[in-house]
C-alpha positions, 0 to 999 in steps of 0.5 A: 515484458508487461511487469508487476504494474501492467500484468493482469492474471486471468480473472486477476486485476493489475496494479494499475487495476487496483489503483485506479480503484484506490484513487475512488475509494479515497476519494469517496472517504475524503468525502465522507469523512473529510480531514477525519481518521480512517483505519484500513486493514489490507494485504501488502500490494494493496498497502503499497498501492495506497502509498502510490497514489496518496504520496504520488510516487512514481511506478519506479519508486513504487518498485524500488520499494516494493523489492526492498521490502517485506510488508510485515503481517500485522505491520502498521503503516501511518499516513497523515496530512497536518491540515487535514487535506493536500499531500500526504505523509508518511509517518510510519511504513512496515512499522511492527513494534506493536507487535514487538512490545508485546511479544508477538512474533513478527512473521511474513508471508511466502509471497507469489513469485514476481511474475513477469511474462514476456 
């Protein structure tokens, strides 16, 4: 069983793929606006994965997550760092009020199946 993190989909990337990407990009923005605020907006692997690499969860935490929860349309997630490099922190995951206050309804996507070869 290759699972979520190893399984690459014909012209697909695996978790793994995507974060290796993850680990550049904010590299090069750590770079290019260091200790600065960066907004961005992507689907729900892509927000888990960006947890996985700035909080170094491990595969299984990821995972844990991953199956408990939901990641909400338009729901925000806040990570910070107090100095403005180190470790980061989560401040805010999933978080939908903003859409709440306003009246909007909170909605979900269908999701994809967990596809698990064997």
């Amino acid at each position: 069983m290759v699972g979520k993190f190893y399984y690459r989909p014909p012209g697909g990337e695996s978790w793994t793929d995507v974060a290796g990407r993850l680990r550049s990009l904010l590299r090069d923005v750590d770079a290019e606006h260091p200790g600065g605020r960066v907004l961005f907006v992507a689907h729900d692997a892509v927000i888990l994965l960006i947890r996985y690499v700035c909080e170094q969860l491990t595969e299984e935490q990821l995972l844990q997550i991953a199956g408990a929860n939901t990641v909400m349309n338009a729901s925000a997630t806040r990570l910070t760092r107090s100095s403005g490099t180190g470790r980061w922190q989560l401040q805010a995951f999933n978080a939908v009020d903003h859409l709440e206050q306003t009246g909007t309804p909170v909605t979900q996507h269908s999701g994809d199946t967990d596809v698990r070869p064997g």
